[in-house]
Backbone as JSON, one array per atom type, in Angstrom:
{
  "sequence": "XXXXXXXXXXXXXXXXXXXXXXXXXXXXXXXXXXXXXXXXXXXXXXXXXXXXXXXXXXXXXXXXXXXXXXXXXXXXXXXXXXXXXXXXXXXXXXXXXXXXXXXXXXXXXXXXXXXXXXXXXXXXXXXXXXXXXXXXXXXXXXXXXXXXXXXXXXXXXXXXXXXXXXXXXXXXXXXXXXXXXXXXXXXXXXXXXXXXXXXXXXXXXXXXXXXXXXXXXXXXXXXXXXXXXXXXXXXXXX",
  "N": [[5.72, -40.81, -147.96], [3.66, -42.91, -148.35], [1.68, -43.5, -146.63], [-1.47, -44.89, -145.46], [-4.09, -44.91, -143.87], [-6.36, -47.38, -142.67], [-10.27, -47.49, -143.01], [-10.79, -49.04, -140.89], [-9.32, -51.22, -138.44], [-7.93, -54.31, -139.73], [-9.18, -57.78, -139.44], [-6.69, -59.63, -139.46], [-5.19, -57.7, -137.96], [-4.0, -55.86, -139.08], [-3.58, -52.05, -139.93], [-2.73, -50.07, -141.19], [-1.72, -49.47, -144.48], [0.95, -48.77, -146.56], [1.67, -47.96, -149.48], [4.52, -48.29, -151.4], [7.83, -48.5, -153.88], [8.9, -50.78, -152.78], [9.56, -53.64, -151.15], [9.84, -53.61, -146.87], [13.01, -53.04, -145.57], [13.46, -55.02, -148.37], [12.45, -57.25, -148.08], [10.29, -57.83, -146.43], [7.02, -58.16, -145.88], [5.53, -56.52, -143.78], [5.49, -54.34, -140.91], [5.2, -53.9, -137.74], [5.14, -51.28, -134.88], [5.58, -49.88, -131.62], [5.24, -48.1, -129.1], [7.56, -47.47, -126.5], [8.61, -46.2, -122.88], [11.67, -45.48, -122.19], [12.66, -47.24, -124.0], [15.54, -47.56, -124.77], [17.12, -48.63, -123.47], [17.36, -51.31, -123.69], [18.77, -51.66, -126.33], [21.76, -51.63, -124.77], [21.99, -52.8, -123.2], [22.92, -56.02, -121.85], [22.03, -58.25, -120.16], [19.43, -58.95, -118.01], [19.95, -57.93, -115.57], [21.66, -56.17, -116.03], [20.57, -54.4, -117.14], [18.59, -53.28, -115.72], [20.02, -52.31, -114.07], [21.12, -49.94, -115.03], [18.4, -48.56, -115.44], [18.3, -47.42, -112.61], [20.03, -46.86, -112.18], [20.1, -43.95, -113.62], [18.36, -40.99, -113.97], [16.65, -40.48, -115.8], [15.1, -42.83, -116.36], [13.63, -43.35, -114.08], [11.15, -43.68, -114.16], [10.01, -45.53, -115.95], [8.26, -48.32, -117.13], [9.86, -50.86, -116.49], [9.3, -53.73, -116.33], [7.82, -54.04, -118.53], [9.61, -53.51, -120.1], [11.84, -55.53, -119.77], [10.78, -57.67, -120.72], [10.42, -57.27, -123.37], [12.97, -56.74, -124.19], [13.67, -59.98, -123.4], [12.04, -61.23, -125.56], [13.13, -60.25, -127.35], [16.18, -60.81, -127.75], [15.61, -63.7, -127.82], [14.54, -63.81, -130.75], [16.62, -62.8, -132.11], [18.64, -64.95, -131.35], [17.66, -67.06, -132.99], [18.47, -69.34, -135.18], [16.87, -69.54, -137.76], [15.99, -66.71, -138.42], [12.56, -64.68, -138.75], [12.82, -62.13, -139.09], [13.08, -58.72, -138.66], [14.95, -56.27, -136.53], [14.14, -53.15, -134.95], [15.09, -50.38, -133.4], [14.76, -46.88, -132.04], [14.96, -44.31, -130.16], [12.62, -44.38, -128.33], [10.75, -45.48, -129.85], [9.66, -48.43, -130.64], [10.32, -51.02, -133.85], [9.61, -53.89, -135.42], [9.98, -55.72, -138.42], [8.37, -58.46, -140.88], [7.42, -61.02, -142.53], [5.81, -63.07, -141.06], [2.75, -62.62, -139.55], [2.19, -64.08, -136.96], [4.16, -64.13, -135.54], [3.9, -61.49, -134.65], [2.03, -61.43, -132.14], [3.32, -61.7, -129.74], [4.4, -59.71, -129.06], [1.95, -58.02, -129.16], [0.83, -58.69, -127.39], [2.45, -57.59, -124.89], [1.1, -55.5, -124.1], [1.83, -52.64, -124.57], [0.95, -50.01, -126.57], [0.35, -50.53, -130.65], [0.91, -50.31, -133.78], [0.15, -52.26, -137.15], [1.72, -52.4, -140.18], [1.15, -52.73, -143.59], [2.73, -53.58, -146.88], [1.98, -52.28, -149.74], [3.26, -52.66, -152.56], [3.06, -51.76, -155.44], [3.23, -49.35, -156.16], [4.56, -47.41, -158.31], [8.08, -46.91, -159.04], [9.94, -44.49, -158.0], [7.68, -43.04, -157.13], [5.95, -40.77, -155.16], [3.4, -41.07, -152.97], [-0.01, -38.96, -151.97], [-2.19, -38.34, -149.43], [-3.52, -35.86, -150.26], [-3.27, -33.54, -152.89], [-0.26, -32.42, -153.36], [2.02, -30.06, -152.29], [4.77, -29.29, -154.09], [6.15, -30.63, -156.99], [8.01, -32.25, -156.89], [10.73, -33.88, -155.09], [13.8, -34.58, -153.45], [15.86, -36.5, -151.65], [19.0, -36.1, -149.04], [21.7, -38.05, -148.74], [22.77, -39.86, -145.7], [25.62, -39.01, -144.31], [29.17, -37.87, -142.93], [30.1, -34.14, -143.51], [31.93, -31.25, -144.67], [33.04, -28.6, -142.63], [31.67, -25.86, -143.81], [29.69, -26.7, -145.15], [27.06, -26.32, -144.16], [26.34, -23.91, -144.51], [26.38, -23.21, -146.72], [24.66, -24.47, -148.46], [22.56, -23.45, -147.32], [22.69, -20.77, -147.77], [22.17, -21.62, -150.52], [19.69, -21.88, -150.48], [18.39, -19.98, -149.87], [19.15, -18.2, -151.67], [17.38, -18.44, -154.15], [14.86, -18.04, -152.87], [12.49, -16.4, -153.57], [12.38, -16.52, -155.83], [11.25, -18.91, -158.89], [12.73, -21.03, -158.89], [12.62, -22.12, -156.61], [12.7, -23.65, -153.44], [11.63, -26.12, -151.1], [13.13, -27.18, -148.04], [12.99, -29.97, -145.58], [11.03, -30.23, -142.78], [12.93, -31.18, -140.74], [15.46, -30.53, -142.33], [15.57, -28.01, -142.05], [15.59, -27.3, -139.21], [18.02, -28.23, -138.52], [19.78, -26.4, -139.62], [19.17, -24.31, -138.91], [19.88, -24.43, -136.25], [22.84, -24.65, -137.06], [23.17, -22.17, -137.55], [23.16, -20.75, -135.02], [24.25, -21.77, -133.8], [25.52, -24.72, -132.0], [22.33, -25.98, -129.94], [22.35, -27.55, -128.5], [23.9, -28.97, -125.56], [26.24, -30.54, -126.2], [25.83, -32.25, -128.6], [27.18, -31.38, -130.93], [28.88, -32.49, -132.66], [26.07, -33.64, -134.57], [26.42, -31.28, -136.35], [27.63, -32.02, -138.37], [26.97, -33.73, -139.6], [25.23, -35.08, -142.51], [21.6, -36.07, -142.87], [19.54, -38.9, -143.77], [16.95, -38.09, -143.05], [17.2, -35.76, -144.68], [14.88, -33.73, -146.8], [14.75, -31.8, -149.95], [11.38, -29.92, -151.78], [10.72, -29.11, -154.43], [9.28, -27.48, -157.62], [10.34, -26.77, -160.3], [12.11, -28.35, -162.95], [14.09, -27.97, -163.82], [15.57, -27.57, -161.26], [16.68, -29.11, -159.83], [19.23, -30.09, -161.35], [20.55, -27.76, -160.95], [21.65, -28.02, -158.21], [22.59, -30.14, -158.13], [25.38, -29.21, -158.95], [26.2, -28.03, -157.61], [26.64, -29.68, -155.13], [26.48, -32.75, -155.72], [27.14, -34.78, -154.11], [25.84, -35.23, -151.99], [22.94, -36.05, -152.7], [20.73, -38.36, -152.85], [18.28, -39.73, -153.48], [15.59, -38.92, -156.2], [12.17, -38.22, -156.28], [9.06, -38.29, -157.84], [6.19, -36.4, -157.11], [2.75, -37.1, -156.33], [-0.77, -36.75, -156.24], [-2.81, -39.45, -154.44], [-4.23, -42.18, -156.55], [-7.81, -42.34, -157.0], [-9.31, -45.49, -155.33], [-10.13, -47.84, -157.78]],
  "CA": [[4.43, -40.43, -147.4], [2.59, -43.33, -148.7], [1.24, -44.27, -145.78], [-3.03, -44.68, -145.72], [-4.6, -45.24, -142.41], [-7.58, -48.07, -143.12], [-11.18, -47.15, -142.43], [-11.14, -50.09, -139.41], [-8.34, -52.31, -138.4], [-8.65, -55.67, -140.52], [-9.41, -58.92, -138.47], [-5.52, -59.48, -138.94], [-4.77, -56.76, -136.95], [-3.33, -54.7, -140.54], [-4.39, -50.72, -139.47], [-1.94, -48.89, -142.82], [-1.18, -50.02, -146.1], [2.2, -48.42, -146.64], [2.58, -47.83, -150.9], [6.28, -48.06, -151.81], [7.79, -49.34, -154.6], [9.5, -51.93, -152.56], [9.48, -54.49, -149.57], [10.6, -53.46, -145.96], [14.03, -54.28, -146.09], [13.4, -55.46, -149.48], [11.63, -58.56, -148.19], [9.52, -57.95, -145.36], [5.81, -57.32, -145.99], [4.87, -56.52, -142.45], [5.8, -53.75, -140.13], [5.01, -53.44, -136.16], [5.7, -50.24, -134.38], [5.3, -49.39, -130.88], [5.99, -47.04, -128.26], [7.65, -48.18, -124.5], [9.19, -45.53, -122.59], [12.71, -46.17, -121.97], [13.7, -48.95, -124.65], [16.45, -47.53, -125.39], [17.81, -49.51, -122.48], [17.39, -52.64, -124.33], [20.33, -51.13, -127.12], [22.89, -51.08, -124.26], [22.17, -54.01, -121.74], [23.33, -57.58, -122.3], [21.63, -59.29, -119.51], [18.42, -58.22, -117.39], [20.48, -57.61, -114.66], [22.42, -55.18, -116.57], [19.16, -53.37, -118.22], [17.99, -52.99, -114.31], [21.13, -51.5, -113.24], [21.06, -49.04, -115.88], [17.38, -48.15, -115.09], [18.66, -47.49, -111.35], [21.4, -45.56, -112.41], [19.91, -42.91, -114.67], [16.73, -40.59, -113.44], [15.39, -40.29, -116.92], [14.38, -43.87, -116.7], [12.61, -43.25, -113.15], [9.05, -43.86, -114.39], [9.51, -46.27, -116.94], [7.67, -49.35, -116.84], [11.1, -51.8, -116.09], [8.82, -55.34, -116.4], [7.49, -54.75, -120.06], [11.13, -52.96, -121.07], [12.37, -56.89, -119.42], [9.58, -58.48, -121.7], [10.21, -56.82, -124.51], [14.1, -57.64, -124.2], [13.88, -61.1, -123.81], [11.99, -61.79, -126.75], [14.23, -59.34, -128.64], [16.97, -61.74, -127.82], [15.17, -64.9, -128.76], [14.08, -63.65, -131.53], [17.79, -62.42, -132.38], [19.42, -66.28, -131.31], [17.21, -68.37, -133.7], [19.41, -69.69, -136.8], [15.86, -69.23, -138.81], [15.02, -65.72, -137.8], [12.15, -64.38, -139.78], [12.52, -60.65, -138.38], [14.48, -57.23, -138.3], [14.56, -55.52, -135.09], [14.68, -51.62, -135.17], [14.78, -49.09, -131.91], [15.11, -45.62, -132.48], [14.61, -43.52, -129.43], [11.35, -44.97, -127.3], [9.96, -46.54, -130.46], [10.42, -49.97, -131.82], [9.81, -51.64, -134.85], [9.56, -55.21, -135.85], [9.48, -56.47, -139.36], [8.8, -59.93, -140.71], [6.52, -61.65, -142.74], [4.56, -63.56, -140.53], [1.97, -61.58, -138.76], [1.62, -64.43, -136.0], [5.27, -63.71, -134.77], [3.35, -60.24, -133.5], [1.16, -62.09, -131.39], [3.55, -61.88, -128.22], [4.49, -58.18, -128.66], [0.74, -57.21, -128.45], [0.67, -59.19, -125.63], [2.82, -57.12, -123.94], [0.06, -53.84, -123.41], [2.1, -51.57, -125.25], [0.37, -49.71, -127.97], [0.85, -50.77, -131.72], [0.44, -50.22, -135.03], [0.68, -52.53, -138.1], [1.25, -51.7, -141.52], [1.45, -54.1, -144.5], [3.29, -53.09, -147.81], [1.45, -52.23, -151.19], [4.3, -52.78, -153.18], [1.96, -51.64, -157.05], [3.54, -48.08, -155.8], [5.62, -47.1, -159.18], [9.58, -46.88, -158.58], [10.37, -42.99, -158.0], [6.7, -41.75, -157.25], [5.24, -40.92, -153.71], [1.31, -40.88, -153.23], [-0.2, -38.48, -150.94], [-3.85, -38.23, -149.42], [-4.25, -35.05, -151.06], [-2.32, -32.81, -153.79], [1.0, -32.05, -152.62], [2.6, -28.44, -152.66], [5.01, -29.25, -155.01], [6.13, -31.38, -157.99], [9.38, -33.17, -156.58], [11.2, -33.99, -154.01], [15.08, -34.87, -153.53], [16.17, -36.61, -150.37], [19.73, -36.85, -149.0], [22.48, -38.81, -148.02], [23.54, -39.84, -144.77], [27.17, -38.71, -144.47], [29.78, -36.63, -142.91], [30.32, -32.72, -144.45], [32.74, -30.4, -144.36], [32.37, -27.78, -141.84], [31.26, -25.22, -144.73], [28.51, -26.84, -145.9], [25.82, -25.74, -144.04], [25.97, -22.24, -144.59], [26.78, -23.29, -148.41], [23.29, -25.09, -148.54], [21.45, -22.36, -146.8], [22.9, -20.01, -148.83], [21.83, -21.77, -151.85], [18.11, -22.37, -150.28], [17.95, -18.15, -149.31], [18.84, -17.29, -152.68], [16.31, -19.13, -154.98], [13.49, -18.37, -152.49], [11.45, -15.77, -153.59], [12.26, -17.02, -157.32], [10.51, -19.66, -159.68], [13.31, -21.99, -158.46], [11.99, -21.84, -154.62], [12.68, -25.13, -153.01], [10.77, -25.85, -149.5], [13.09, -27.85, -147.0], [12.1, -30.46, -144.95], [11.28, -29.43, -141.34], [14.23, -32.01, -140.19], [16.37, -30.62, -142.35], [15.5, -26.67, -141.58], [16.1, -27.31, -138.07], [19.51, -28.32, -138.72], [20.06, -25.48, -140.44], [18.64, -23.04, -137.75], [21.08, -24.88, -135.15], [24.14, -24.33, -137.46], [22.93, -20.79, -137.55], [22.66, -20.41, -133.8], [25.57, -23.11, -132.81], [24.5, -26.07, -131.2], [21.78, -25.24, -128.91], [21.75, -28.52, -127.45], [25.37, -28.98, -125.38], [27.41, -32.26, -126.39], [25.55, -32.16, -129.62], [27.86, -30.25, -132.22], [28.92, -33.77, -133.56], [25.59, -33.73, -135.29], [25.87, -30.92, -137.42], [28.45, -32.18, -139.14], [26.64, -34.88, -140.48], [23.77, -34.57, -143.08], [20.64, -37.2, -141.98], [18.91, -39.33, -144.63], [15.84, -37.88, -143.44], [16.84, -34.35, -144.88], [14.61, -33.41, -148.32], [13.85, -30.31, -149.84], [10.73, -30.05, -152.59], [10.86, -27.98, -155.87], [8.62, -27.75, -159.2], [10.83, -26.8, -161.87], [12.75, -29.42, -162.92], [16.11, -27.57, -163.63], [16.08, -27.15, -159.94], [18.12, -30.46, -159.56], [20.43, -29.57, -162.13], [21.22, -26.3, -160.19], [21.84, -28.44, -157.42], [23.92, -31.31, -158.54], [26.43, -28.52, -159.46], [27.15, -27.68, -156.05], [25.89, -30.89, -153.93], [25.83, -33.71, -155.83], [27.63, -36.0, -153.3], [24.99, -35.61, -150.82], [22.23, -36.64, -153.42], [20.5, -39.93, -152.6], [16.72, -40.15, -154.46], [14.86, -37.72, -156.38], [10.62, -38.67, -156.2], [7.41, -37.5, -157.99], [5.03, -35.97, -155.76], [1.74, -36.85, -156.8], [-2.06, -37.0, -155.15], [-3.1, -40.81, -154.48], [-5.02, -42.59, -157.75], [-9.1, -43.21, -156.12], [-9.31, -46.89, -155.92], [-11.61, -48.14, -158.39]],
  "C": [[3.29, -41.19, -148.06], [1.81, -44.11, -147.94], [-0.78, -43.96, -145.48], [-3.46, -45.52, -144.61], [-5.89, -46.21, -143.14], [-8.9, -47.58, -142.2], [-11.35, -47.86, -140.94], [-9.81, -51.2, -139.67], [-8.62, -53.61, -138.78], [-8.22, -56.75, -139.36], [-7.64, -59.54, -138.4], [-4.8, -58.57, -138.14], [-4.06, -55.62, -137.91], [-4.53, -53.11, -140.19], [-3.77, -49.87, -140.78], [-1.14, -49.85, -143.56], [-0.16, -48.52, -146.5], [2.53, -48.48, -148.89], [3.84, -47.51, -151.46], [6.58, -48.83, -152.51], [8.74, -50.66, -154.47], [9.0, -52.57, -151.07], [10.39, -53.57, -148.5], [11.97, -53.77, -145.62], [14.21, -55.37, -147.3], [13.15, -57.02, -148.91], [10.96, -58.92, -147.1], [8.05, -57.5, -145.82], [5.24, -56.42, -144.83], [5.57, -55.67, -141.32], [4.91, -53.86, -138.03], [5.26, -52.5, -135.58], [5.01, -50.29, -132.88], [6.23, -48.36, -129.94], [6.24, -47.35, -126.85], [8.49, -47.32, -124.27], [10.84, -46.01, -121.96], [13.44, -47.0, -122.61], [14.53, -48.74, -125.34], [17.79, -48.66, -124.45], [17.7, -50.63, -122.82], [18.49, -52.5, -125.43], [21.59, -51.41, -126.19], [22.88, -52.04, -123.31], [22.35, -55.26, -122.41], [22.75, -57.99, -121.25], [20.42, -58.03, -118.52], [18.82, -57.58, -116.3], [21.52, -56.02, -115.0], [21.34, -54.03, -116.84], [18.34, -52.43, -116.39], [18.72, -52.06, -114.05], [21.23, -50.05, -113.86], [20.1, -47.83, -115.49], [17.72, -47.31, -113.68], [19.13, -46.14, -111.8], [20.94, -43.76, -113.11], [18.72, -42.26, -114.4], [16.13, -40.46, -114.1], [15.06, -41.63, -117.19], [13.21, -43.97, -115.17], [11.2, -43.55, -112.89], [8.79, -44.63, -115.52], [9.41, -47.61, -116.23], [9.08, -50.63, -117.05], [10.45, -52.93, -116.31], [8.26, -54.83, -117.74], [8.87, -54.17, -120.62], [12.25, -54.9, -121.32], [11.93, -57.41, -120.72], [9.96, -58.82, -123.18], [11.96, -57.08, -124.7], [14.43, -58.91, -124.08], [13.43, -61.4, -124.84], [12.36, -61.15, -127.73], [15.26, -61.0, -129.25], [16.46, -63.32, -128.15], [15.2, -64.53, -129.79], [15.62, -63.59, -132.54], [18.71, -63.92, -132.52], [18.48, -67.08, -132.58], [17.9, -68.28, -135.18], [18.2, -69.49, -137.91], [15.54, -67.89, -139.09], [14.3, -65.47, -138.82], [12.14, -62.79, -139.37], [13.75, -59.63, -138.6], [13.8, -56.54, -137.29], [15.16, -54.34, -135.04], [14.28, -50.84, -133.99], [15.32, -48.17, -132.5], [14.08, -44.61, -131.11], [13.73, -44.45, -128.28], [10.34, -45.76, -128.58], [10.6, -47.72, -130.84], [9.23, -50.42, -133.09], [10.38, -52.78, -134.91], [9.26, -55.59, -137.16], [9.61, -57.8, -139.74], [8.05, -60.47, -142.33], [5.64, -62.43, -142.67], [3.8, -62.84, -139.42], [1.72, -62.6, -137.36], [2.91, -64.43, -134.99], [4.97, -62.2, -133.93], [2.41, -60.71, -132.1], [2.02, -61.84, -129.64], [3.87, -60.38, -127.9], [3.14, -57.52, -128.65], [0.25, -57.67, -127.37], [0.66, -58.44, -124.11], [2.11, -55.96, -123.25], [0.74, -52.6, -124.46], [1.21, -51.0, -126.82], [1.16, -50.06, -129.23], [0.26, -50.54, -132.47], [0.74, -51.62, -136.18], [0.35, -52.33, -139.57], [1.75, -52.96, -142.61], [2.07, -52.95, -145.93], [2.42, -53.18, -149.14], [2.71, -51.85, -152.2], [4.19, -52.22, -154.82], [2.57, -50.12, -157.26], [4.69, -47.47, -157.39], [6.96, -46.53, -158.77], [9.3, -45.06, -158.78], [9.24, -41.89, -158.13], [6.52, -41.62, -155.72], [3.68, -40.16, -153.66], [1.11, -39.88, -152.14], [-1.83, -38.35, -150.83], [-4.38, -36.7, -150.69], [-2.73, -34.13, -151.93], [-1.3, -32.18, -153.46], [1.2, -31.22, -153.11], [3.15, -28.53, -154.19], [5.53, -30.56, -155.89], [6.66, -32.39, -157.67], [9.73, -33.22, -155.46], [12.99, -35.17, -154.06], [14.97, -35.05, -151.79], [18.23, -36.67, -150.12], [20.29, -37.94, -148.63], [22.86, -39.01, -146.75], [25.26, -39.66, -144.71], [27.96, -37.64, -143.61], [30.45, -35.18, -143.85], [31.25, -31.96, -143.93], [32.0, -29.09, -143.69], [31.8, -26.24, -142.55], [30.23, -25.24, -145.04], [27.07, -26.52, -145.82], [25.23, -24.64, -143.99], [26.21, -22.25, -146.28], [25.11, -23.41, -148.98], [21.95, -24.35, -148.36], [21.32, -21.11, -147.31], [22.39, -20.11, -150.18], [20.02, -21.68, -151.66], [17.63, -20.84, -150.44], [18.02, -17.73, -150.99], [17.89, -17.58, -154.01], [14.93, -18.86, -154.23], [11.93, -17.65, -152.74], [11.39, -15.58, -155.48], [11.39, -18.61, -157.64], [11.26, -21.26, -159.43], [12.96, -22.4, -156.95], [12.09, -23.03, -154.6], [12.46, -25.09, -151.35], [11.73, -26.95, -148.81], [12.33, -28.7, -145.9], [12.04, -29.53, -143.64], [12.99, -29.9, -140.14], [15.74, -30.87, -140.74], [16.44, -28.32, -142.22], [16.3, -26.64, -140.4], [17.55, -27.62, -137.86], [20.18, -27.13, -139.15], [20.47, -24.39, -139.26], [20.04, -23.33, -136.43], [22.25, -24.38, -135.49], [24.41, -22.75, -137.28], [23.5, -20.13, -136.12], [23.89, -21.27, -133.15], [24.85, -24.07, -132.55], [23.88, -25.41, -130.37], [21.7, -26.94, -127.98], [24.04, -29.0, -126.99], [25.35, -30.64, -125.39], [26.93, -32.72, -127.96], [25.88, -31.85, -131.05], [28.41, -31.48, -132.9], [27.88, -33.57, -134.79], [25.18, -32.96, -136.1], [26.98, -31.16, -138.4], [28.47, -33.18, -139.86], [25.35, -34.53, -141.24], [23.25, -36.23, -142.67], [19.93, -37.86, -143.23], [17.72, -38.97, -144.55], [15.39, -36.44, -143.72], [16.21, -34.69, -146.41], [14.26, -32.57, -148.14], [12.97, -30.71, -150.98], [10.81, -28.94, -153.28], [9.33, -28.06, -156.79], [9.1, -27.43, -160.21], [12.34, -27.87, -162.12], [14.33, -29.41, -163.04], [16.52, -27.46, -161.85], [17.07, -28.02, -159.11], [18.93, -30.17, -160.1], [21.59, -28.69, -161.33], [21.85, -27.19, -158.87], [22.52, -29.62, -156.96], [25.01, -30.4, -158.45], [27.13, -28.49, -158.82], [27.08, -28.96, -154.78], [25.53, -32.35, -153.86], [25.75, -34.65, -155.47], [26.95, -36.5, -152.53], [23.44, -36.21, -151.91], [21.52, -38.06, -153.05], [19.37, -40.34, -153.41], [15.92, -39.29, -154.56], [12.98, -38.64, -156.44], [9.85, -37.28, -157.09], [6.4, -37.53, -157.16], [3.65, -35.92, -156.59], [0.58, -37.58, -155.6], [-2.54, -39.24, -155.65], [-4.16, -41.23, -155.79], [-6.55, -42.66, -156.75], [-8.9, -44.55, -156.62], [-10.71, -46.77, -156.97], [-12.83, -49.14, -158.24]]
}
């Protein structure tokens, strides 16, 4: 959450300075994000003719804009053939991201109309802290692992969260990884879905303030473990 919106988008087109104590992919300064309805149909088509047919086929693409989804797939695939590339190309749902390090390789994706963001990396971020606009709840924060779990575990986890909660150990779940929770509780509520509770998500964390509260929690969990953080309020620049 070290992401800091700038008072006015800089004449490079840079709108958030991103503090982490590393590069994008450990060597990208330069993010892109936008949003095009449908591009998930660019994941699954090999030729435009294919990406069309798809579109056709399926009524939840019915109203998406099919000539910038094209657009935005061909210069995927360039971008993808060149023996130099300077880029990583990330879809996830209806957004994409682009990282690189040259900001004039964005030049054809704002072309396309779609809304964007870009964010540049402040890398000064100290290894294992995270900044926030203002004073965060609590002290820490533990994220996990992506991984498959035994079908136990999520009533193990929830069990452990229920009984620390109205003690000095209290640890706050993310909302990601609540909702998982609530599902396991309830079954899948979404049908064809029960695959995914049997995986934990890298973007589950819960937050604590006493510091044995990891301890307690290695004991029983430590496989899923991935990176513990200090939660602290952003420095004022000077």
């Amino acid at each position: 959450m070290g992401l800091l919106k700038l008072p006015q988008k800089r004449n490079d087109g840079v709108e958030y300075i991103d503090h982490r104590p590393s590069m994008y992919y450990n060597k990208y300064q330069y993010r892109l994000r936008f949003y095009l309805d449908g591009l998930t149909l660019c994941l699954f088509s090999k030729s435009e003719k294919e990406l069309e047919d798809r579109a056709k086929k399926h009524k939840r693409y019915a109203k998406v804009d099919i000539e910038s989804i094209k657009q935005f797939f061909n210069w995927m695939n360039v971008e993808k053939s060149k023996k130099d590339k300077q880029s990583t190309i990330r879809i996830e749902h209806n957004i994409g991201a682009v990282f690189t390090n040259d900001l004039t390789l964005f030049k054809g994706l704002i072309a396309m109309g779609s809304p964007t963001d870009i964010t540049e990396v402040d890398p000064s971020i100290p290894a294992g802290i995270k900044y926030f606009a203002k004073q965060p709840e609590f002290k820490y924060r533990v994220h996990l692992k992506s991984k498959r779990v035994k079908d136990d575990f999520p009533i193990k986890i929830y069990n452990f969260f229920k009984r620390y909660e109205k003690s000095e150990t209290k640890m706050k779940p993310s909302k990601a990884l609540t909702r998982w929770l609530i599902d396991y509780q309830n079954g899948s509520t979404f049908t064809g879905w029960t695959w995914r509770l049997q995986y934990v998500s890298s973007h589950f964390y819960f937050d604590y303030d006493d510091e044995s509260t990891l301890t307690l929690f290695m004991l029983m969990f430590s496989d899923v473990v991935h990176r513990r953080y200090k939660l602290e309020k952003r420095p004022e620049p000077v």
